[in-house]
Jmol script that loads the backbone (N, CA, C; Angstrom):
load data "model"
ATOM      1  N   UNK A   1      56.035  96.751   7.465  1.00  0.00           N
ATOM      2  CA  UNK A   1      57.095  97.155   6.567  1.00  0.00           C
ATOM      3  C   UNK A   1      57.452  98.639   6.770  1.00  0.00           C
ATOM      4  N   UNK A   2      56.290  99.478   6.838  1.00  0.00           N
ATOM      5  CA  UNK A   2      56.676 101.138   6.952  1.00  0.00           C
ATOM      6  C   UNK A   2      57.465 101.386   8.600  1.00  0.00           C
ATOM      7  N   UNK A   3      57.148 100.029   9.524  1.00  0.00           N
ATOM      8  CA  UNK A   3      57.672 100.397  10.773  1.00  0.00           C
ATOM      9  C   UNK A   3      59.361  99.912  10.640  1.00  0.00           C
ATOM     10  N   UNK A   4      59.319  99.083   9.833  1.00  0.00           N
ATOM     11  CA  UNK A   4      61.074  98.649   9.986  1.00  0.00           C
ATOM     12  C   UNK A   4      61.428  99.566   9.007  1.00  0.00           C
ATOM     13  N   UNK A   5      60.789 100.552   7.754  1.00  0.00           N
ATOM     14  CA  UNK A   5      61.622 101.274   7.388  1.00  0.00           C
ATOM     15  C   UNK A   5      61.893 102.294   8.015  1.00  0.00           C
ATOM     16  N   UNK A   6      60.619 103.109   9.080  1.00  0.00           N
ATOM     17  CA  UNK A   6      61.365 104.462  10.135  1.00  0.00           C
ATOM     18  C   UNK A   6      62.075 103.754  11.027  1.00  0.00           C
ATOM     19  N   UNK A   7      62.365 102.724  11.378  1.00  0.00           N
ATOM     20  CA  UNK A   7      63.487 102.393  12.616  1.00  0.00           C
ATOM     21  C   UNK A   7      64.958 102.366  11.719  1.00  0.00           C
ATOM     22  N   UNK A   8      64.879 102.082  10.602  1.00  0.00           N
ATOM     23  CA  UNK A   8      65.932 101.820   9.638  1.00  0.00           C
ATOM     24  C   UNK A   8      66.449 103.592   9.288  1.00  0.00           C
ATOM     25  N   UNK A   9      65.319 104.510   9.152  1.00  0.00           N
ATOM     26  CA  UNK A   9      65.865 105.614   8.739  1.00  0.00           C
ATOM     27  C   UNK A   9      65.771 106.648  10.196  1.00  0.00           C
ATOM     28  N   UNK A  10      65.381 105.906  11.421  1.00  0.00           N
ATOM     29  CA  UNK A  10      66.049 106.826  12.320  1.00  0.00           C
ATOM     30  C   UNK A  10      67.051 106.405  13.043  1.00  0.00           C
ATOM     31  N   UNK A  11      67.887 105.058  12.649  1.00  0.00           N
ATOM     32  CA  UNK A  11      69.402 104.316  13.219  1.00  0.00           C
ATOM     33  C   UNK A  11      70.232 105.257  12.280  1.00  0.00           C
ATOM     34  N   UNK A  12      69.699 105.163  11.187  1.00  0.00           N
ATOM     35  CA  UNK A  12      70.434 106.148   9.859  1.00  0.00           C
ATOM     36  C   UNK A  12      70.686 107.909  10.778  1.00  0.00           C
ATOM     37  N   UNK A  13      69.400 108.328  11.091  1.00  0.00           N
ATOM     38  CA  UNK A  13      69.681 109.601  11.179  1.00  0.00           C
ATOM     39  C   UNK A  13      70.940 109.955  12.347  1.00  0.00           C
ATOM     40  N   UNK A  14      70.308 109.121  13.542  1.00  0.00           N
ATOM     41  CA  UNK A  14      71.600 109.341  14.217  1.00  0.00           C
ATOM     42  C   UNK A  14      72.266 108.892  14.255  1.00  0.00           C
ATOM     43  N   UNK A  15      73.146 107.785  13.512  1.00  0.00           N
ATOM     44  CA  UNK A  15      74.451 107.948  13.196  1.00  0.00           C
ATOM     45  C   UNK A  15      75.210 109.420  12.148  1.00  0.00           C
ATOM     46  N   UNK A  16      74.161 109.560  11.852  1.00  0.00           N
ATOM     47  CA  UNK A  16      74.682 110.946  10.187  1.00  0.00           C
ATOM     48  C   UNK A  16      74.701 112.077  11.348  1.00  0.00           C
ATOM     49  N   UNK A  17      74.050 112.279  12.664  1.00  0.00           N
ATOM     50  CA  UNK A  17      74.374 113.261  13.696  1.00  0.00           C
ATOM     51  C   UNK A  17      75.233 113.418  14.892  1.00  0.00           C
ATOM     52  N   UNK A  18      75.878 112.670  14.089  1.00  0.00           N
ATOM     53  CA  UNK A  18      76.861 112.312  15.373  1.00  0.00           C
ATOM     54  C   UNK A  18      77.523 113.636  15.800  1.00  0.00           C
ATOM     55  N   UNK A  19      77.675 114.452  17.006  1.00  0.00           N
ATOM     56  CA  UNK A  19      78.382 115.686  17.103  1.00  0.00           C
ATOM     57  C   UNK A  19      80.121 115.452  17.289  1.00  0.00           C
ATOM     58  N   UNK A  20      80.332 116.831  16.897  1.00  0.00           N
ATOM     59  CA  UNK A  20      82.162 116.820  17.024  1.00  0.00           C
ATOM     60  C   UNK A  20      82.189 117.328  17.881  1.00  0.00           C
ATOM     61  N   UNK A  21      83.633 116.190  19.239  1.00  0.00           N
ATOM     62  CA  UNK A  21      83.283 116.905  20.456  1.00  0.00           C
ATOM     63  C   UNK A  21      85.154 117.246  20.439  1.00  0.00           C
ATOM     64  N   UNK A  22      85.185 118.019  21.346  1.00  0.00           N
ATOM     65  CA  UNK A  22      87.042 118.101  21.932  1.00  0.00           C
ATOM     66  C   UNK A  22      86.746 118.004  23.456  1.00  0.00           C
ATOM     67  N   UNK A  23      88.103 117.807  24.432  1.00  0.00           N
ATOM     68  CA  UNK A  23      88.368 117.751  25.793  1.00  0.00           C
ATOM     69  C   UNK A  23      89.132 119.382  25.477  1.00  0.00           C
ATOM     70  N   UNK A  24      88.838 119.716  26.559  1.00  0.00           N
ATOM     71  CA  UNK A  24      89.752 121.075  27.489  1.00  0.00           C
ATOM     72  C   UNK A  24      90.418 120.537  28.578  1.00  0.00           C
ATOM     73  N   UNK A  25      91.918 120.494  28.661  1.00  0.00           N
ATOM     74  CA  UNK A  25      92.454 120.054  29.691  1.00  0.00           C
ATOM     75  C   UNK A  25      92.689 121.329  31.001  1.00  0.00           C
ATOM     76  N   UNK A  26      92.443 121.476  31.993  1.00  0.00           N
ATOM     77  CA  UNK A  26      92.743 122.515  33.178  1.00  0.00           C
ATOM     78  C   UNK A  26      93.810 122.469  33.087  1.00  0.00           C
ATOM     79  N   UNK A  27      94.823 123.463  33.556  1.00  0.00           N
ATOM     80  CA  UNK A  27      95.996 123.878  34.151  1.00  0.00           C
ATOM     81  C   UNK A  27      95.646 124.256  35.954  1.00  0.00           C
ATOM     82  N   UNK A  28      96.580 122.784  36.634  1.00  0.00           N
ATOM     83  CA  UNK A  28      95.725 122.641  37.795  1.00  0.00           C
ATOM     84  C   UNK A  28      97.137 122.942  38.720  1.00  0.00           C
ATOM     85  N   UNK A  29      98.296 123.459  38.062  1.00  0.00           N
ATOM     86  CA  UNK A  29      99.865 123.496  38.526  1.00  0.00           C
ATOM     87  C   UNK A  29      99.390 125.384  39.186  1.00  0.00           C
ATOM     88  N   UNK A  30     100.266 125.061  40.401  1.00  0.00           N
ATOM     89  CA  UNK A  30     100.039 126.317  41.545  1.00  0.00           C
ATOM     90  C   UNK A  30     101.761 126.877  41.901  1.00  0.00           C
ATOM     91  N   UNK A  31     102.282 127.430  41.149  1.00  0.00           N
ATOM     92  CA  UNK A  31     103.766 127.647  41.717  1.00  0.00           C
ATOM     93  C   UNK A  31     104.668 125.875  41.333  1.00  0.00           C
ATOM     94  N   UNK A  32     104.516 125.560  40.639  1.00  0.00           N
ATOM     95  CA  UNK A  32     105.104 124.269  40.283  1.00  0.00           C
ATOM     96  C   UNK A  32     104.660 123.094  41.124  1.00  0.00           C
ATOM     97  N   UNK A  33     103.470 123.213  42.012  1.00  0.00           N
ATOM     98  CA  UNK A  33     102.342 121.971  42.415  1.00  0.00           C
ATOM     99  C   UNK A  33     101.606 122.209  41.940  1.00  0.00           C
ATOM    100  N   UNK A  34     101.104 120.850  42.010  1.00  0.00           N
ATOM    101  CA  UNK A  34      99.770 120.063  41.625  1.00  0.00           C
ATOM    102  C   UNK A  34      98.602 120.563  42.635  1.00  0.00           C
ATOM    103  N   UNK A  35      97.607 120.577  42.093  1.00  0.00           N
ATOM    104  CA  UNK A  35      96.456 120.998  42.871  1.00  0.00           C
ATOM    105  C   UNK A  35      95.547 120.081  42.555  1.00  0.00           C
ATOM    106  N   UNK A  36      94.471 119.944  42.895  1.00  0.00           N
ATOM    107  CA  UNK A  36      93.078 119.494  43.192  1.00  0.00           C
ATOM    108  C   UNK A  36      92.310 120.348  42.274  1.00  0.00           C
ATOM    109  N   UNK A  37      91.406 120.109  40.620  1.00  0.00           N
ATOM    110  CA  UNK A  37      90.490 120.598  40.198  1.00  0.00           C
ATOM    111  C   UNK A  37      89.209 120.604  41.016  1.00  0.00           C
ATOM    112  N   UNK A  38      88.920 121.965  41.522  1.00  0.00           N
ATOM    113  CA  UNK A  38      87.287 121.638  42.059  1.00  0.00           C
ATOM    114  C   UNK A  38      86.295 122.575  40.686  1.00  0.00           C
ATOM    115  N   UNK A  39      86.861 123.178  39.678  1.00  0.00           N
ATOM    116  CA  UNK A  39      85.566 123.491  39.067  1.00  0.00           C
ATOM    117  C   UNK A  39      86.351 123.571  37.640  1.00  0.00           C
ATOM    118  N   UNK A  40      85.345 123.903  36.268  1.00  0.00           N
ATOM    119  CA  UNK A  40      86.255 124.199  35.302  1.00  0.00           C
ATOM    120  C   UNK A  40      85.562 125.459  34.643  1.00  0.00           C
ATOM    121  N   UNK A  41      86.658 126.178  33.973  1.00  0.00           N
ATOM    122  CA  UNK A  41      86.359 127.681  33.592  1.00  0.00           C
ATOM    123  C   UNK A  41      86.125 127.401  31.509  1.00  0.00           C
ATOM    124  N   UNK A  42      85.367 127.620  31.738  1.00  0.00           N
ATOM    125  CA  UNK A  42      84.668 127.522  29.897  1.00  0.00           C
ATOM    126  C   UNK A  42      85.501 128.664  29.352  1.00  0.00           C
ATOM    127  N   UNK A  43      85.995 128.518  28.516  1.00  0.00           N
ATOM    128  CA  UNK A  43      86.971 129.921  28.249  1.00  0.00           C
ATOM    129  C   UNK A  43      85.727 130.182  26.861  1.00  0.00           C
ATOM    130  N   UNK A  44      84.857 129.835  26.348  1.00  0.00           N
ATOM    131  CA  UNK A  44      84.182 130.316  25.489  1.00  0.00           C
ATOM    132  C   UNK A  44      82.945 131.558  26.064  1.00  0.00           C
ATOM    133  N   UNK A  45      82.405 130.708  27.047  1.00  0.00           N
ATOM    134  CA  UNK A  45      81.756 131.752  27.994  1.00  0.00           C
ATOM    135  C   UNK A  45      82.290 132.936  29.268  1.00  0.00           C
ATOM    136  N   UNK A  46      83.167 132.563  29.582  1.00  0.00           N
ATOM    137  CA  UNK A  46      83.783 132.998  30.403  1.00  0.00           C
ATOM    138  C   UNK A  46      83.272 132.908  31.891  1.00  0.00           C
ATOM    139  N   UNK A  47      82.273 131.308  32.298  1.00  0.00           N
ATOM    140  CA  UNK A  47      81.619 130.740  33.381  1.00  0.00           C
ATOM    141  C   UNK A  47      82.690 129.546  33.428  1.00  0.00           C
ATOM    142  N   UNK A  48      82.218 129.420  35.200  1.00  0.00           N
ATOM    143  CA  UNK A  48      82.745 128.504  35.786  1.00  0.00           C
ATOM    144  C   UNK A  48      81.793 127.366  36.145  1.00  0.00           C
ATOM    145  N   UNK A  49      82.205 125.885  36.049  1.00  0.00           N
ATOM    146  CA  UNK A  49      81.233 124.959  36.537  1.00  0.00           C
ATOM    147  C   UNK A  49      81.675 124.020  37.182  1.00  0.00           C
ATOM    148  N   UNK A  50      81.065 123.318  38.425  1.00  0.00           N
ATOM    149  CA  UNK A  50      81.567 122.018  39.113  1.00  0.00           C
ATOM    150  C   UNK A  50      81.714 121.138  38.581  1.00  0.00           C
ATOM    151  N   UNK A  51      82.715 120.043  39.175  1.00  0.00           N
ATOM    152  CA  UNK A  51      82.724 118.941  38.651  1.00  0.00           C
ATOM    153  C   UNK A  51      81.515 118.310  38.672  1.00  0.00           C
ATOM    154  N   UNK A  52      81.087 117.615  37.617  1.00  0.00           N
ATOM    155  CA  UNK A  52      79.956 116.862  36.991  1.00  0.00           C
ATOM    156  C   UNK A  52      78.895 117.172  36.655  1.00  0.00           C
ATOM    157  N   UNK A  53      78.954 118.581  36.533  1.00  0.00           N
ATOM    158  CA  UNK A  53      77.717 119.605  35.967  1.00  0.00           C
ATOM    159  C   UNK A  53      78.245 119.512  34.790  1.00  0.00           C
ATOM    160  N   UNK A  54      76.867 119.982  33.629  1.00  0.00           N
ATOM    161  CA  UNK A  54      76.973 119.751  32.288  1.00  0.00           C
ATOM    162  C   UNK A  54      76.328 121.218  32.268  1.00  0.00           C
ATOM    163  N   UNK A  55      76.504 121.701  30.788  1.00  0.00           N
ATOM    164  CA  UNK A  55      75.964 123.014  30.477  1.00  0.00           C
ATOM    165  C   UNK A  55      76.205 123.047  29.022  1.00  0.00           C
ATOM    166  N   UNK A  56      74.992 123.734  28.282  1.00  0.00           N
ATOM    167  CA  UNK A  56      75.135 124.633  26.873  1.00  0.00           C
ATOM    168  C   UNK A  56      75.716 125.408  27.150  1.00  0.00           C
ATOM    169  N   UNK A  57      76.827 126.129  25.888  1.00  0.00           N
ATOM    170  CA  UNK A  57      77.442 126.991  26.214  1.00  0.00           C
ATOM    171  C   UNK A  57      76.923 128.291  25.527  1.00  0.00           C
ATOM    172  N   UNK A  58      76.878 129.069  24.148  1.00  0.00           N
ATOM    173  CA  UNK A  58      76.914 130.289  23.978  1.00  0.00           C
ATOM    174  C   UNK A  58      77.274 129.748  22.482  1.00  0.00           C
ATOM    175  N   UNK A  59      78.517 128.890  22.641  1.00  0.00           N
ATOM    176  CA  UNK A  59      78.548 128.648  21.066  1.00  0.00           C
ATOM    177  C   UNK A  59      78.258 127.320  20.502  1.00  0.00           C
ATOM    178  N   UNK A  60      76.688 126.932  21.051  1.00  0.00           N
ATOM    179  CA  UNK A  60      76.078 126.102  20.785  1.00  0.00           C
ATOM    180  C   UNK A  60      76.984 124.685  20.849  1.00  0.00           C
ATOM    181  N   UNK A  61      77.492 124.475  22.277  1.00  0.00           N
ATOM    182  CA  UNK A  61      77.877 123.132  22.662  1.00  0.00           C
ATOM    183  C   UNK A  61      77.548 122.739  23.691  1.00  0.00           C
ATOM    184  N   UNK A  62      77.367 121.354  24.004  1.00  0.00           N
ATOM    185  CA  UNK A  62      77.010 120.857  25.460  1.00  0.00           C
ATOM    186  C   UNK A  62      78.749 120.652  26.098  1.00  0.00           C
ATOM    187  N   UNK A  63      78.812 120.960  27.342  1.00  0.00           N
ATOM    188  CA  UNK A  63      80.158 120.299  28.037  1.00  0.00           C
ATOM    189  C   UNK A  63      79.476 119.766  29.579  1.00  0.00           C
ATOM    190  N   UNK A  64      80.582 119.006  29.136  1.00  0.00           N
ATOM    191  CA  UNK A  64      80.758 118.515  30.940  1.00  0.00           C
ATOM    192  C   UNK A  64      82.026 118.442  31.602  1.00  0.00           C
ATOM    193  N   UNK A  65      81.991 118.726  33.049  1.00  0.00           N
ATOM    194  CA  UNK A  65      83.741 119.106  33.837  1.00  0.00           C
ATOM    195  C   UNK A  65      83.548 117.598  34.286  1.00  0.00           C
ATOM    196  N   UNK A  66      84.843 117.292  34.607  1.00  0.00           N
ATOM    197  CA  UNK A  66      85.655 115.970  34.696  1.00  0.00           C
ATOM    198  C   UNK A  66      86.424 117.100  35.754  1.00  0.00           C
ATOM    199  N   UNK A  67      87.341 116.064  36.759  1.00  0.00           N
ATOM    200  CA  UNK A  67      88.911 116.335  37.548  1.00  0.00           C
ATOM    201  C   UNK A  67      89.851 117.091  36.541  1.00  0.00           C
ATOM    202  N   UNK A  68      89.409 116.413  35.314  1.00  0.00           N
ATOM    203  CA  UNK A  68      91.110 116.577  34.114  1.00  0.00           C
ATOM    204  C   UNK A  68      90.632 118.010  33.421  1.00  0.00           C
ATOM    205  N   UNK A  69      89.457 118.666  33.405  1.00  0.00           N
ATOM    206  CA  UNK A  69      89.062 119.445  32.541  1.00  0.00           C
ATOM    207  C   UNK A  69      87.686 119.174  32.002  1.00  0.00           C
ATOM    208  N   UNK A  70      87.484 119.904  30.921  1.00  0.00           N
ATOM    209  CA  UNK A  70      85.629 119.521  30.287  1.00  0.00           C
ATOM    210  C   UNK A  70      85.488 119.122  28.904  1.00  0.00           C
ATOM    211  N   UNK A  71      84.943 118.291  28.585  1.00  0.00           N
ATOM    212  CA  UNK A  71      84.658 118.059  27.101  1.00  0.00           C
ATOM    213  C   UNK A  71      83.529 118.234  26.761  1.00  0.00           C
ATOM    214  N   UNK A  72      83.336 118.907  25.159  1.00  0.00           N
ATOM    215  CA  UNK A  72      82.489 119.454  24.780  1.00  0.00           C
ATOM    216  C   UNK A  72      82.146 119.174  23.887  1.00  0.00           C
ATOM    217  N   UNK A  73      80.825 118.851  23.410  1.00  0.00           N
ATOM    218  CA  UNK A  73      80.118 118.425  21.942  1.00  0.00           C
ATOM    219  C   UNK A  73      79.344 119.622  21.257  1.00  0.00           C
ATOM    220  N   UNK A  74      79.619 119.507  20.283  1.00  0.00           N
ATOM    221  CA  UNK A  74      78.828 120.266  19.358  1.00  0.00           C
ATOM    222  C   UNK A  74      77.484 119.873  19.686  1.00  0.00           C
ATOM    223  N   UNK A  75      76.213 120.950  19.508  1.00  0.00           N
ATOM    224  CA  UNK A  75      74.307 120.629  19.220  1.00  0.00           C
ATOM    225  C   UNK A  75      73.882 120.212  17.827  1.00  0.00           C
ATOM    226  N   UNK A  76      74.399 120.604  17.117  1.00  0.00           N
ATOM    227  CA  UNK A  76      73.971 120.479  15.903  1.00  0.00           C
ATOM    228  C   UNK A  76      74.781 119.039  14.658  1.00  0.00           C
ATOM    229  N   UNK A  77      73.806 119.375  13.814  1.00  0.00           N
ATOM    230  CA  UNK A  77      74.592 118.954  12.913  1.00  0.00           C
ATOM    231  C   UNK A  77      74.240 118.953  11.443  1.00  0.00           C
ATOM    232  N   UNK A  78      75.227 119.349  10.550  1.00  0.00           N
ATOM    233  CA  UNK A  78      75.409 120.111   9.154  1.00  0.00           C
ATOM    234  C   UNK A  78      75.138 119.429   8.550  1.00  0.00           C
ATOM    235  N   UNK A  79      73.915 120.082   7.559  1.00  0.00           N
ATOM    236  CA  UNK A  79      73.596 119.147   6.113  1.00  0.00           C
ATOM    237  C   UNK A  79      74.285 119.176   5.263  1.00  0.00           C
ATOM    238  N   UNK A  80      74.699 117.727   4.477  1.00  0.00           N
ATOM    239  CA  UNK A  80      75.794 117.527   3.410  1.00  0.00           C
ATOM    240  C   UNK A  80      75.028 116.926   2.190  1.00  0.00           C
ATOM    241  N   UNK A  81      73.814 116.591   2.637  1.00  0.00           N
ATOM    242  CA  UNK A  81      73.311 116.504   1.002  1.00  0.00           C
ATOM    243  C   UNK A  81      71.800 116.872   0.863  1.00  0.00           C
ATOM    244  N   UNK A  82      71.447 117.633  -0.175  1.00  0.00           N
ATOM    245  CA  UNK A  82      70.424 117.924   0.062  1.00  0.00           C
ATOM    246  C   UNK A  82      69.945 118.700  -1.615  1.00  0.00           C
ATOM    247  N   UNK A  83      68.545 118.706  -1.502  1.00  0.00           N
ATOM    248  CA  UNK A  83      67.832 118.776  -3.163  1.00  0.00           C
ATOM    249  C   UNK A  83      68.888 120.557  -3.579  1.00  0.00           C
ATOM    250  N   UNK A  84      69.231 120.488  -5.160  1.00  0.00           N
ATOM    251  CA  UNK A  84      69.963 121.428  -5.473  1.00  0.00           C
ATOM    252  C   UNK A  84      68.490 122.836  -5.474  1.00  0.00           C
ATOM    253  N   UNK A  85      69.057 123.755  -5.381  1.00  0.00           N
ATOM    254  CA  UNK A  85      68.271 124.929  -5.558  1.00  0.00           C
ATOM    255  C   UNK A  85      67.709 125.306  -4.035  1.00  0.00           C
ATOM    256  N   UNK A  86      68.644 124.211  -3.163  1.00  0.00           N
ATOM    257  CA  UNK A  86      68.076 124.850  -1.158  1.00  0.00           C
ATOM    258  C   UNK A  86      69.612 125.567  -1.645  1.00  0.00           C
ATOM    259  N   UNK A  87      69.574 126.444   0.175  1.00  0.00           N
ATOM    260  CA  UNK A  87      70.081 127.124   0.684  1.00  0.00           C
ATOM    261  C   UNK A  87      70.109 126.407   2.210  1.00  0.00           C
ATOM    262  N   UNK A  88      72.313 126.669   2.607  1.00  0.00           N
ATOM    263  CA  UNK A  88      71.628 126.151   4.278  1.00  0.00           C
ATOM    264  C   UNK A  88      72.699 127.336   4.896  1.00  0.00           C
ATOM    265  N   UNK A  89      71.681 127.240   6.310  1.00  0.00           N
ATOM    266  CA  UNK A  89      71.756 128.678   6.945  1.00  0.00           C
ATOM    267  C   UNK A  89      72.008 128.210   8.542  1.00  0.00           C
ATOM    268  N   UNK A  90      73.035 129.183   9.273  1.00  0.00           N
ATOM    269  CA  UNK A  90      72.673 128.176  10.601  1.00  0.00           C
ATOM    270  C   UNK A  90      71.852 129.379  11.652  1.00  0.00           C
ATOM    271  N   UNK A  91      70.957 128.936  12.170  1.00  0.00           N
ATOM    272  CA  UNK A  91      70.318 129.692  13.290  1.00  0.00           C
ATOM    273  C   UNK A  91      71.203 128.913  14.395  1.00  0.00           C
ATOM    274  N   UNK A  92      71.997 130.678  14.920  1.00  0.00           N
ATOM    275  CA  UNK A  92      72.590 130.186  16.167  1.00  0.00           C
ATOM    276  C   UNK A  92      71.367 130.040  17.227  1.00  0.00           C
ATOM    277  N   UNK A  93      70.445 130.669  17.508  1.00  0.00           N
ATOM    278  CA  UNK A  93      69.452 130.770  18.895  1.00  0.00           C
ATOM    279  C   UNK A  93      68.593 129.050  19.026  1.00  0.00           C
ATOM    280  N   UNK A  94      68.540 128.727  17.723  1.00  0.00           N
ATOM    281  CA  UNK A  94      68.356 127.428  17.827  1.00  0.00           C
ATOM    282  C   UNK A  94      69.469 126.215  17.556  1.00  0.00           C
ATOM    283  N   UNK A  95      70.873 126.435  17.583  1.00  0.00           N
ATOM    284  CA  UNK A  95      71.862 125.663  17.524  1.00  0.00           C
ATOM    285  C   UNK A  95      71.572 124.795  16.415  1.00  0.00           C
ATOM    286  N   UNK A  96      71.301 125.536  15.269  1.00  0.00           N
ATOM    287  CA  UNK A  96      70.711 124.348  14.305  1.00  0.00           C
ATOM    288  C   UNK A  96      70.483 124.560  13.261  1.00  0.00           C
ATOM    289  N   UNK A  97      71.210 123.674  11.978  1.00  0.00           N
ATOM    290  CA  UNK A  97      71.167 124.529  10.924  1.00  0.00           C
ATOM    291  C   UNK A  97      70.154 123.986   9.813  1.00  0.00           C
ATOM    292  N   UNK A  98      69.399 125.189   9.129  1.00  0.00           N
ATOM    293  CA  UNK A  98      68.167 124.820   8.460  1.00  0.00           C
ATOM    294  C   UNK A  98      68.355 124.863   7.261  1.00  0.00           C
ATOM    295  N   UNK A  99      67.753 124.418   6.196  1.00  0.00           N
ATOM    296  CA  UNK A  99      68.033 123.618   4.662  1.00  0.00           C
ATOM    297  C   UNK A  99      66.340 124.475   4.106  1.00  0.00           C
ATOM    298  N   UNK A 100      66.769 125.266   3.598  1.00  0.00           N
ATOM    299  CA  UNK A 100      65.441 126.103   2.729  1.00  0.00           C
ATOM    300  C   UNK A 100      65.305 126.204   1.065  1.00  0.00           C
ATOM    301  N   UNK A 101      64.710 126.529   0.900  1.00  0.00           N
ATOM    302  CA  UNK A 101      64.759 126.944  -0.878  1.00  0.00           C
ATOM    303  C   UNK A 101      65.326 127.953  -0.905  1.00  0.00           C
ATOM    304  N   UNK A 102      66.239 128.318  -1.581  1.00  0.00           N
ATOM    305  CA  UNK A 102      66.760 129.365  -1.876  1.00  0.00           C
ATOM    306  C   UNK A 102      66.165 130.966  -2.270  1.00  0.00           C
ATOM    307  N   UNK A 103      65.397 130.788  -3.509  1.00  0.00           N
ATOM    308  CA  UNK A 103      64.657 131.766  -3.390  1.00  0.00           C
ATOM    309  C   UNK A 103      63.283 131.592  -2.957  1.00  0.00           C
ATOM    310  N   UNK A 104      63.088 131.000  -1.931  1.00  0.00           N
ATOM    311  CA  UNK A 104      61.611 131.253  -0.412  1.00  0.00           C
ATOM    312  C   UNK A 104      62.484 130.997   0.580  1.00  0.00           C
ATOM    313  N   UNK A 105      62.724 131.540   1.529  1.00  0.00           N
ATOM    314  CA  UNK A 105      63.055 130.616   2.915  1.00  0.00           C
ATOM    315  C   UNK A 105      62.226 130.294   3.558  1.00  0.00           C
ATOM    316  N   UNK A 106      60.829 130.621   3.086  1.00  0.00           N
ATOM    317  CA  UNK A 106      59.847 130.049   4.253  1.00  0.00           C
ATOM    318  C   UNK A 106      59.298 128.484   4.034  1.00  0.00           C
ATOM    319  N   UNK A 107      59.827 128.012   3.002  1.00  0.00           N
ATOM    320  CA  UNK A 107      59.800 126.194   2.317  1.00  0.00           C
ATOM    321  C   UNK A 107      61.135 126.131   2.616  1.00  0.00           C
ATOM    322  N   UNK A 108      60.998 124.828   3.526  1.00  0.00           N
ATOM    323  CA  UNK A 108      62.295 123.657   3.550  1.00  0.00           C
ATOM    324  C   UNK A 108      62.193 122.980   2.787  1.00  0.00           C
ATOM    325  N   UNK A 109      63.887 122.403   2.796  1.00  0.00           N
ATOM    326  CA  UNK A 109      64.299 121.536   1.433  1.00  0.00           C
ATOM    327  C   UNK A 109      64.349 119.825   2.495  1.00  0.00           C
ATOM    328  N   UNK A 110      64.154 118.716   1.984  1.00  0.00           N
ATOM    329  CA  UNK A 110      64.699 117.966   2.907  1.00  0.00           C
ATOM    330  C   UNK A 110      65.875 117.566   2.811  1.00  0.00           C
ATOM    331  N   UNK A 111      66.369 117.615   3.932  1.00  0.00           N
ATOM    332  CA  UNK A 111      68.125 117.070   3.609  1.00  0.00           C
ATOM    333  C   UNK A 111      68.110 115.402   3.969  1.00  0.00           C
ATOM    334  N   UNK A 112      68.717 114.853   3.171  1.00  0.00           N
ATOM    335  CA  UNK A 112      69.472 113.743   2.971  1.00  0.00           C
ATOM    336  C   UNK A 112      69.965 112.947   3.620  1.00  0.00           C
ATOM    337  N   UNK A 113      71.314 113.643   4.058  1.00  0.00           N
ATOM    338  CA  UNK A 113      72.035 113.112   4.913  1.00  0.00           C
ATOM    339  C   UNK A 113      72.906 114.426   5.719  1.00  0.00           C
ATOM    340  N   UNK A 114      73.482 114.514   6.808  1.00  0.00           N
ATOM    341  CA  UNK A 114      74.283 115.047   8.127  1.00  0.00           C
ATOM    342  C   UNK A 114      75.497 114.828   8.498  1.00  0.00           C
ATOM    343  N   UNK A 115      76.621 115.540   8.643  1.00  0.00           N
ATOM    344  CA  UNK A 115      77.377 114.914   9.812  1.00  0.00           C
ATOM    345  C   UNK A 115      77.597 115.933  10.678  1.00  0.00           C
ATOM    346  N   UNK A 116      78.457 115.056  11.948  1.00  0.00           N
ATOM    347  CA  UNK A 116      78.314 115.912  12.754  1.00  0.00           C
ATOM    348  C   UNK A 116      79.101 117.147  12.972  1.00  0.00           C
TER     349      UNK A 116
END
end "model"
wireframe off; spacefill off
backbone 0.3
color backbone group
């Protein structure tokens, strides 16, 4: 019974983490032709990457380059419910945002539920 309830509350967790992703489309036009994408430029980092390389970026997202450009997902994901009297805080160095007691931060609160 305790094993079908953690499989039940970790189908739960990651769906509640689902990340928010967007596409970056290239501008691949050269004098009014078309060109050939061979890499894509992260305009958040200001790095370049080959097609089908993946990378964290700086503002805590994963991307990957495609021909068309790169799409990028968020790491984290934001607590939306959680015991009253936390505090939530995001640590960028760990892409990840933490749910504390308000007055201790060194006790976590548990959160609830996530999205992404």
């Amino acid at each position: 019974m305790n094993l079908l309830l953690g499989i039940a509350l970790l189908l739960l967790a990651a769906q509640l983490s689902e990340s928010a992703c967007f596409f970056q489309r290239q501008d691949t036009r050269v004098r009014g032709k078309s060109r050939v994408l061979m890499r894509c430029f992260d305009k958040f980092d200001g790095t370049d990457h080959y097609i089908g390389e993946s990378w964290n970026n700086s503002n805590c997202l994963k991307c990957e380059c495609s021909p068309d450009g790169y799409e990028c997902c968020e790491l984290y994901s934001k607590p939306t419910n959680y015991a009253s009297g936390c505090a939530v805080y995001f640590d960028a160095k760990a892409c990840a945002f933490r749910v504390h007691v308000a007055s201790d931060p060194s006790v976590e609160c548990p959160v609830l539920a996530a999205i992404g």
